[in-house]
C-alpha positions as CSV (number, residue, x, y, z in Angstrom):
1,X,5.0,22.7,57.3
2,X,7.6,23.5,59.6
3,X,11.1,22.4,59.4
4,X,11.1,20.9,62.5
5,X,8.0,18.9,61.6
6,X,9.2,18.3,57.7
7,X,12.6,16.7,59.9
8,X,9.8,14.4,61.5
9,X,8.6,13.1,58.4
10,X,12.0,12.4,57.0
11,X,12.3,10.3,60.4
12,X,9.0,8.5,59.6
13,X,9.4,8.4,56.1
14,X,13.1,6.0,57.1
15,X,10.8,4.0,59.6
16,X,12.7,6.2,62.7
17,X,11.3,6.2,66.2
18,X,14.1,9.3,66.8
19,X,14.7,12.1,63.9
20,X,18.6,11.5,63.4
21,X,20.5,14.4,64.4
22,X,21.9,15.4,60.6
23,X,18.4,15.8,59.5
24,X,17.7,18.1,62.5
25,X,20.8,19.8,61.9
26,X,19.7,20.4,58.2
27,X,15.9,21.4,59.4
28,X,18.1,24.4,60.7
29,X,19.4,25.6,57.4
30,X,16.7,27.9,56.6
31,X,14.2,26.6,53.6
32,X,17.1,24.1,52.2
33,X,15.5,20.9,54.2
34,X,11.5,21.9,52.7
35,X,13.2,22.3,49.1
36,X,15.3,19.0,49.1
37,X,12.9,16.7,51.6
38,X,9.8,16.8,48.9
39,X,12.1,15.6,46.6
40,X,14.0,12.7,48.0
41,X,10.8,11.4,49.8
42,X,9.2,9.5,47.0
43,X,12.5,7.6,46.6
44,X,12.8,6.5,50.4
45,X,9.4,5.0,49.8
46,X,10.5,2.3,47.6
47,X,11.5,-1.1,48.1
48,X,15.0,-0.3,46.3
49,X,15.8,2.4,48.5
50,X,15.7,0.2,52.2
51,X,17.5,-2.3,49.7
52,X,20.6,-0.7,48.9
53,X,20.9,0.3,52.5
54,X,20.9,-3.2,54.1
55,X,23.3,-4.4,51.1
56,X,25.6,-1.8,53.0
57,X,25.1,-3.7,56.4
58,X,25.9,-6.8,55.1
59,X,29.3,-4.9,53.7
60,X,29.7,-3.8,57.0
61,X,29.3,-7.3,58.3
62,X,31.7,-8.8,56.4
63,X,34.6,-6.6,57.0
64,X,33.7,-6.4,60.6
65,X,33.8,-10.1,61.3
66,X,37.3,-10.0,59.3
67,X,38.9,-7.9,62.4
68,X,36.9,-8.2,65.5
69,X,37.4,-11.3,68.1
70,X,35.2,-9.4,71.3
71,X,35.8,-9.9,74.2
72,X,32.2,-8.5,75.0
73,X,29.4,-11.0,75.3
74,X,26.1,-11.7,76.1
75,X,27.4,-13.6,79.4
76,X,29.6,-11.2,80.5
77,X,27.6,-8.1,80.1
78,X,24.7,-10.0,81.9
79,X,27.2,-10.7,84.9
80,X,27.5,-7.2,85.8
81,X,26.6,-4.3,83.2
82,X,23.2,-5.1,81.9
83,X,19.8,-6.8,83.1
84,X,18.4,-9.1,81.0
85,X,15.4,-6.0,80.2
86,X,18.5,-3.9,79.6
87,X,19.8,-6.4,77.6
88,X,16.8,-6.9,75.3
89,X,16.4,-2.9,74.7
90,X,20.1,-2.5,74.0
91,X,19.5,-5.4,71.0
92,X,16.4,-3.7,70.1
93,X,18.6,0.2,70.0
94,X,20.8,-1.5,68.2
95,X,18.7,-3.4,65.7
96,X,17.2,0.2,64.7
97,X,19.8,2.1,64.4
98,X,21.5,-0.9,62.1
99,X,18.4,-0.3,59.8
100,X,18.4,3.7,60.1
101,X,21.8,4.7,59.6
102,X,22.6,3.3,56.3
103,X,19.4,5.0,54.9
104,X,20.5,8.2,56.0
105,X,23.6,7.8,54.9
106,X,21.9,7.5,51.3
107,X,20.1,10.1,51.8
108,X,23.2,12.6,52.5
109,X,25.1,10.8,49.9
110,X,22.4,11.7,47.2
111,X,22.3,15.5,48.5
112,X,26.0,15.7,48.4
113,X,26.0,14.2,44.7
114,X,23.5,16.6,43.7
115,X,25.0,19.4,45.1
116,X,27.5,20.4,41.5
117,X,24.9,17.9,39.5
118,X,22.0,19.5,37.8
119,X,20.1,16.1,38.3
120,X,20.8,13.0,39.9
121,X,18.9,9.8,40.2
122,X,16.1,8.4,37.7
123,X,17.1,5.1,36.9
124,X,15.8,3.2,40.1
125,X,12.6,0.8,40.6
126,X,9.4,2.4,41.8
127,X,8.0,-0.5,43.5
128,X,6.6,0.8,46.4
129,X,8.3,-0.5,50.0
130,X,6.6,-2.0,52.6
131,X,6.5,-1.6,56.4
132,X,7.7,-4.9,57.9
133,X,7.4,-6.3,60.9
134,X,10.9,-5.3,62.0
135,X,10.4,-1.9,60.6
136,X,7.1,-1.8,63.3
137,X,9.0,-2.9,66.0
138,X,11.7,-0.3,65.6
139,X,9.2,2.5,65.3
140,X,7.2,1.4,68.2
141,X,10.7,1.7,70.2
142,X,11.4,4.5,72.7
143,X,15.0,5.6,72.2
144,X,16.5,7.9,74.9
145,X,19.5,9.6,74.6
146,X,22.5,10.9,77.0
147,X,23.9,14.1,77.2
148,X,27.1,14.2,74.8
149,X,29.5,14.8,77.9
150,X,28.0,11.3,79.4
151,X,30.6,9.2,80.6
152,X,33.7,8.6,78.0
153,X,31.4,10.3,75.2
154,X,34.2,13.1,74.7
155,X,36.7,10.3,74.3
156,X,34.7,8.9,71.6
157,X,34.1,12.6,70.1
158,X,38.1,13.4,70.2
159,X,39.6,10.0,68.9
160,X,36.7,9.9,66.0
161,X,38.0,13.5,65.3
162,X,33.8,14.7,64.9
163,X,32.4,17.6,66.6
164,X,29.2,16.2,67.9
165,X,28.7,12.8,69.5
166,X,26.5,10.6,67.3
167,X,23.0,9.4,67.9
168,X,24.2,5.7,68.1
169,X,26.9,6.7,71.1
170,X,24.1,8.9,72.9
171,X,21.9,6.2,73.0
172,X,24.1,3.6,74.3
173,X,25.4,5.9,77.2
174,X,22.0,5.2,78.7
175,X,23.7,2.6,80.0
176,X,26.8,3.2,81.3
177,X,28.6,0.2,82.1
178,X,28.0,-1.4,78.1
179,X,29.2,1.8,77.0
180,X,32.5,2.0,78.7
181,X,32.8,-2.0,77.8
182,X,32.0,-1.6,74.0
183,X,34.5,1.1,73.8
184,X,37.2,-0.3,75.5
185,X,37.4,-2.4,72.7
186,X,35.6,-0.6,69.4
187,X,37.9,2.1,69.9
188,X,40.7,-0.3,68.6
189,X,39.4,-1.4,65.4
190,X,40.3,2.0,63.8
191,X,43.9,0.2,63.7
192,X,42.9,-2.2,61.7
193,X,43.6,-1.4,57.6
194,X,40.0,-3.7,56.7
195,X,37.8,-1.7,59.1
196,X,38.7,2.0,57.7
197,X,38.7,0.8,54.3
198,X,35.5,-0.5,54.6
199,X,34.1,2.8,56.1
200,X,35.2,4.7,53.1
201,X,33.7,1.8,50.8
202,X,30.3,2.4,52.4
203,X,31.0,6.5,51.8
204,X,31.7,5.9,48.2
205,X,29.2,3.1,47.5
206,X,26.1,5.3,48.9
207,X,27.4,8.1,46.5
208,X,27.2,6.0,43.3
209,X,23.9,4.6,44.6
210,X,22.3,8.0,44.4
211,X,21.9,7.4,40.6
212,X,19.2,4.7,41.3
213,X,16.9,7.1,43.1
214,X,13.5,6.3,41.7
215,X,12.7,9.8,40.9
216,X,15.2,12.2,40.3
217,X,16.0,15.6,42.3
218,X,17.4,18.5,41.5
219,X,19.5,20.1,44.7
220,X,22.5,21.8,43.3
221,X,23.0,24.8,45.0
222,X,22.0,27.2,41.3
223,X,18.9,25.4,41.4
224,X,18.3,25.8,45.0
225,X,19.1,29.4,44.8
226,X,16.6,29.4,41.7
227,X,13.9,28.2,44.0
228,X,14.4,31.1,47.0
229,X,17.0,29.6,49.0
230,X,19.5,31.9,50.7
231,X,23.1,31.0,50.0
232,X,24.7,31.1,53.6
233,X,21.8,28.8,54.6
234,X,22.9,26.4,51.5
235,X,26.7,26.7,52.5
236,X,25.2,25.7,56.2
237,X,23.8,22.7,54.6
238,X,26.5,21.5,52.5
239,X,28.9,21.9,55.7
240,X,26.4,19.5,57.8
241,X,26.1,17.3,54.8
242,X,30.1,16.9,54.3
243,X,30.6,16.3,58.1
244,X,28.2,13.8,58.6
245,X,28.6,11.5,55.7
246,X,31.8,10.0,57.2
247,X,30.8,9.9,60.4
248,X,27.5,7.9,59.3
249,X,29.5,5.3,57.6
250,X,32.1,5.2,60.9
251,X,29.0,4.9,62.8
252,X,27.3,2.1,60.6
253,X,30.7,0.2,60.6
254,X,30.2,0.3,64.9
255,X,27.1,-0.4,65.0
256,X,27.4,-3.8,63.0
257,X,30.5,-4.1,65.8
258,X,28.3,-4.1,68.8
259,X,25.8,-6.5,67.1
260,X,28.7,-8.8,66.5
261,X,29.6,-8.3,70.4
262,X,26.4,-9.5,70.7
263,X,26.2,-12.7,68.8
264,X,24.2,-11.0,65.8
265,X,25.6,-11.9,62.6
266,X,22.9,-12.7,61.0
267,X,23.0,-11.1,57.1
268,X,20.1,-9.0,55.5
269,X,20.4,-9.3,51.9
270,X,23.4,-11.6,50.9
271,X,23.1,-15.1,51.8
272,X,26.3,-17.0,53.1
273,X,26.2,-21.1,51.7
């Protein structure tokens, strides 16, 4: 299989209607995404796995609701900015990429744990996970995507300090006027001392959750070398991997914003009295 098609089933595999760009930057790494993919696949396919990554939403939640009084609404984006079909894909963007980024940032947080580990995970559940209805509706979803120098995309690229523009601000830009609004305003919670500790909670939370992978893996860079890899392709990987687990859990923490802009609050796991 290719490594542009093994990046497709990864997509699939996380209930994806758009292969996230860290996994396309990995299928670019030589063989490093066919020797790691077979291994962390059995893992994403179990109820525990899409578990752990909506208890990180609802962390997300919590700390965002702490610091963030929008402006933004519904009303106002409906008086100018968006239609009410805009409207309704911009919740449904949203709503996938809310159930899509925290598993990939498992996913890179298991690879970077296994990277000086000779084996990590074992100790999780292997009841198999289900396709919800959600899960459906997200895959049946047509995402586009702007160019990364769409309207203040570079802004968002310089003051998150990341080279590329993520997949969550590329598919807002499709609509220009949300995007400028959201930003005026999400590119101020940085200040707040709840909303970057948070981030780095959801970094360091998906690292110790590697350990409950169902089945373990074994992707440390000896035993990748073992198995044929080349070692600048392996260095190439562990470069993509480093970059883009902060910037997943940044992105995670502004997504949950936007819904909150929204009116969505509603939790996933953890249930409020």
């Amino acid at each position: 299989m290719s490594a542009s098609r093994l990046a497709e089933s990864a997509a699939e595999a996380l209930r994806s209607p758009f292969v996230p760009r860290p996994l396309l930057d990995l299928a670019s790494c030589g063989a490093y995404l066919a020797l790691v993919w077979p291994q962390l696949a059995p893992s994403v396919e179990t109820a525990g796995f899409v578990g752990s990554a909506l208890y990180m939403v609802d962390m997300a939640l919590d700390a965002v609701e702490s610091v963030y009084q929008p402006i933004l609404s519904r009303q106002s984006l409906l008086g100018g900015a968006l239609t009410e079909a805009d409207l309704a894909q911009l919740e449904t963007t949203l709503d996938t990429f809310h159930w899509v980024q925290p598993q990939v940032l498992l996913l890179l947080a298991a690879l970077a744990e296994g990277w000086d580990a000779p084996r990590v995970g074992g100790q999780g559940k292997p009841e198999p996970r289900q396709t919800s209805a959600r899960e459906a509706r997200h895959l049946a979803t047509s995402i586009d995507f702007a160019s990364d120098e769409a309207g203040p995309l570079p802004e968002v690229r310089e003051a998150l300090q990341i080279a590329a523009t993520p997949d969550l601000y590329r598919a807002i830009a499709v609509w220009p006027g949300y995007l400028q609004a959201a930003w005026d305003e999400l590119q101020h919670l940085v200040a707040y001392p709840l909303f970057r500790q948070r981030g780095r909670a959801l970094y360091f939370y998906a690292r110790s959750s590697s350990r409950f992978l169902a089945q373990p893996i074994e992707v440390s860079r000896d035993a990748l070398l073992a198995r044929g890899a080349q070692a600048a392709d392996l260095d190439r990987a562990h470069a993509v991997i480093e970059a883009a687990l902060p910037a997943m859990a940044t992105m995670m923490m502004h997504c949950c914003a936007m819904r909150v802009g929204l009116g969505l609050t509603e939790r996933e796991v953890v249930r409020l009295p």
